[in-house]
Z-matrix of the N, CA and C atoms (Angstrom, degrees):
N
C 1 1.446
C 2 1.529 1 107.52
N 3 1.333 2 114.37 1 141.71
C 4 1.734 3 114.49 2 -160.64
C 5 1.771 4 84.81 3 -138.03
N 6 1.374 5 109.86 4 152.61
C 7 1.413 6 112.35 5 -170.26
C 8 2.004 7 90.49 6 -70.69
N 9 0.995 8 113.08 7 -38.86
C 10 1.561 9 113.28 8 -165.51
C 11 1.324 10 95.04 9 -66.70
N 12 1.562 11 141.96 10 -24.57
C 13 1.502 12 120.23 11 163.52
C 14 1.547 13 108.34 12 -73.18
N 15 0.866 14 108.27 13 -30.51
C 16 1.777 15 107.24 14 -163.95
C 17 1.568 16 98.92 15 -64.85
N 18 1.258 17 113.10 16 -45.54
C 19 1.354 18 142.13 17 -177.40
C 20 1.765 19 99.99 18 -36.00
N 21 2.040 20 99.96 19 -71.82
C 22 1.278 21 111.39 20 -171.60
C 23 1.435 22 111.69 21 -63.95
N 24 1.504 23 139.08 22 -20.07
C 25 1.422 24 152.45 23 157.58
C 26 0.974 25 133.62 24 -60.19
N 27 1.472 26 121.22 25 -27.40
C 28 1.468 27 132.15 26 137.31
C 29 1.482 28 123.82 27 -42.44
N 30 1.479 29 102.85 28 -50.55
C 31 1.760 30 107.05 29 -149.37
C 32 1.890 31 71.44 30 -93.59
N 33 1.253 32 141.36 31 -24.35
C 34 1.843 33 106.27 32 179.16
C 35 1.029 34 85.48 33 -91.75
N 36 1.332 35 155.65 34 -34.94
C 37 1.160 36 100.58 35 -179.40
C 38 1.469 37 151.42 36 -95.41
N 39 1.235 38 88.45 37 -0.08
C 40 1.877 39 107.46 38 156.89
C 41 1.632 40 119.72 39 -57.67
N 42 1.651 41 106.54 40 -24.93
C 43 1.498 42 121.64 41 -175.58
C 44 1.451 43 93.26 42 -82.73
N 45 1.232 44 123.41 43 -50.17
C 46 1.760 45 128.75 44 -159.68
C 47 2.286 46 85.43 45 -71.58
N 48 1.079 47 102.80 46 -32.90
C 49 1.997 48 100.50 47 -169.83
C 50 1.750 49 97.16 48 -57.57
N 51 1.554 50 110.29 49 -49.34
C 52 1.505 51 115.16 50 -166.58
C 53 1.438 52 96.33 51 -75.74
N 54 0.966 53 132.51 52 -68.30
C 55 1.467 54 133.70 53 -169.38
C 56 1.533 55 90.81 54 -51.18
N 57 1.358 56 163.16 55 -115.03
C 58 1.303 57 155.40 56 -157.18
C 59 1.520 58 99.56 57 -25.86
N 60 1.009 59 142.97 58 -88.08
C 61 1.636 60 129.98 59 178.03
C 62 1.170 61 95.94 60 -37.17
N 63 1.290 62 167.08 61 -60.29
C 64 1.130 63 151.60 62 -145.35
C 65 1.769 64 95.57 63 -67.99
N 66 1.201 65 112.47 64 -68.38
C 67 1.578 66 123.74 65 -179.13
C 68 1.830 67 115.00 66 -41.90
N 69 1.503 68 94.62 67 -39.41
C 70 1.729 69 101.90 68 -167.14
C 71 1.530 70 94.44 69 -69.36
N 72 1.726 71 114.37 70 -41.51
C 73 1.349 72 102.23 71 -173.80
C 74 1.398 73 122.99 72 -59.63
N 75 1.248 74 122.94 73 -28.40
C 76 1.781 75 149.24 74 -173.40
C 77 1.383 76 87.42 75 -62.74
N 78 1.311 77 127.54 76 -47.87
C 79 1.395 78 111.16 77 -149.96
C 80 1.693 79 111.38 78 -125.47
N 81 1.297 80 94.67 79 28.87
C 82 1.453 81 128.82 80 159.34
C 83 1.475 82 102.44 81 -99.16
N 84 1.093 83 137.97 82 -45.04
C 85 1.815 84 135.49 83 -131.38
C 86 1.633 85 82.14 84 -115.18
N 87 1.425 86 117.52 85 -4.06
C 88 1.927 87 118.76 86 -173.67
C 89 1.386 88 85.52 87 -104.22
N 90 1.629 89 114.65 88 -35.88
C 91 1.849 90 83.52 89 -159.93
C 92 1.702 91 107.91 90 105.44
N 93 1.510 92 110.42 91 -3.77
C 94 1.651 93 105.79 92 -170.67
C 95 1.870 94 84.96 93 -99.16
N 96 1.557 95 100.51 94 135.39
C 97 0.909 96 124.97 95 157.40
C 98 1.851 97 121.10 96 -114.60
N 99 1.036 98 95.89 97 0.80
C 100 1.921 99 104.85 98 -171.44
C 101 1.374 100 89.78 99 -146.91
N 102 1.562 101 101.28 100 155.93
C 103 1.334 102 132.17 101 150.90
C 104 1.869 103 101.84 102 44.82
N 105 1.518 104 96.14 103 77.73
C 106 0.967 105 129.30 104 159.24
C 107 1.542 106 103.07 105 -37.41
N 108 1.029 107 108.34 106 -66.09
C 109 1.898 108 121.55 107 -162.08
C 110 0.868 109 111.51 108 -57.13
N 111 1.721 110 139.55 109 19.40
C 112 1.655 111 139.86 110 113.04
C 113 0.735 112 123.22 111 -10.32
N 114 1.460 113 100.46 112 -80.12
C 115 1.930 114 123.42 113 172.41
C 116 1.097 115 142.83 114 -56.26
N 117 1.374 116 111.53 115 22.64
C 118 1.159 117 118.01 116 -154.56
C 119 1.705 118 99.95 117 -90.68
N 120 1.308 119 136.53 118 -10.68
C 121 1.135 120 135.91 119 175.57
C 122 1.668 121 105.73 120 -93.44
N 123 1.098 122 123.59 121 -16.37
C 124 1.523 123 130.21 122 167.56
C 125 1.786 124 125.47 123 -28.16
N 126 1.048 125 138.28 124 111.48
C 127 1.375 126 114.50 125 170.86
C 128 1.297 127 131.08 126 -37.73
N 129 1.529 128 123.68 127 -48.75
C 130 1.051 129 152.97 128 156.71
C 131 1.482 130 115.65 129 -29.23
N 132 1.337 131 126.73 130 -59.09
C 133 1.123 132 100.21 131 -169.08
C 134 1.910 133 102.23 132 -108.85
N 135 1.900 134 117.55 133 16.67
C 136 1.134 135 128.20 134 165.50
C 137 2.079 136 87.55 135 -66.79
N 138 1.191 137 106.80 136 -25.23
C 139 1.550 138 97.70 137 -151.65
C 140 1.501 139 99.52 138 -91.13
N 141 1.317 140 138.93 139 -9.50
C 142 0.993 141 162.54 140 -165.17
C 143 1.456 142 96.70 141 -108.05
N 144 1.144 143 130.02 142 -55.99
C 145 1.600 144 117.95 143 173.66
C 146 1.144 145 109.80 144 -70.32
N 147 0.898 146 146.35 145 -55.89
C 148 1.767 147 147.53 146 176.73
C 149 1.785 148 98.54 147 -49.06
N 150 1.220 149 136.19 148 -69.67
C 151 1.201 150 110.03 149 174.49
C 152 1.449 151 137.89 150 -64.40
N 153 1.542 152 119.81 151 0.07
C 154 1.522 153 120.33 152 147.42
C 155 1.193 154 132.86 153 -79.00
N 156 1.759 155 112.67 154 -16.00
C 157 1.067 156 116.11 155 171.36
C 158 1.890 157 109.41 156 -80.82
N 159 1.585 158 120.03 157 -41.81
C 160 1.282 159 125.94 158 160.62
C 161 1.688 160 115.75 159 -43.28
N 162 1.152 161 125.30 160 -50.10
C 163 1.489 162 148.59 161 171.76
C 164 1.675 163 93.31 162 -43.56
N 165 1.169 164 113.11 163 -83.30
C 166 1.648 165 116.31 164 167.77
C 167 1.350 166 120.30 165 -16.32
N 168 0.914 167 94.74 166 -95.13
C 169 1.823 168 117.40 167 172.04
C 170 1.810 169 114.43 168 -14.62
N 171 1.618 170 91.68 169 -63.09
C 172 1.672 171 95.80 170 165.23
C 173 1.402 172 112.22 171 -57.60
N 174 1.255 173 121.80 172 -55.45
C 175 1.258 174 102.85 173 -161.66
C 176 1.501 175 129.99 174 -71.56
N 177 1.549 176 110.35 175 -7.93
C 178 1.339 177 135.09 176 160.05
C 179 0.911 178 103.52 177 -59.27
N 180 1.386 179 125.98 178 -56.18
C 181 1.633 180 126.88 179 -159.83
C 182 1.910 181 99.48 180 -72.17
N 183 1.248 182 122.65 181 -25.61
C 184 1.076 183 110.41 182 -165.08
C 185 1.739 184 112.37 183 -86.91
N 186 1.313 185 90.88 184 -27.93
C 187 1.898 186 100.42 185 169.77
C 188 1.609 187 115.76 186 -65.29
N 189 0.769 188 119.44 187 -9.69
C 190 1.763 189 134.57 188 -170.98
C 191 1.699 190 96.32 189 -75.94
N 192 1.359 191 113.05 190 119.35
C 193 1.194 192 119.39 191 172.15
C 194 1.544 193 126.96 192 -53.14
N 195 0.867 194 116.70 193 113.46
C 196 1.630 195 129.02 194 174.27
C 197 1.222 196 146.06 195 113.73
């Protein structure tokens, strides 16, 4: 673990926090309480998957010895 991964694992996942509130709010202001997988063509929650998958990635990278 190197402060510059910990570093990059912070900042996705502070990105993956806004992007999910961003999405929860969308699907508050619709009225969807179920089955997300409507939205799946949405920007919003394209932007929300891409930063869990970024979120991931760091945190892999940060478990990596050395």
């Amino acid at each position: 673990m190197t402060y510059k991964s910990i570093e990059k694992a912070l900042h996705e996942a502070e990105r993956f926090s806004t992007a999910g509130r961003t999405v929860m709010m969308r699907l508050k202001e619709d009225g969807v309480k179920e089955n997300v997988a409507l939205y799946r063509d949405r920007i919003e929650t394209a932007a929300c998957r891409r930063a869990s998958l970024d979120l991931t990635r760091a945190l892999a990278e940060m478990r990596k010895p050395g």
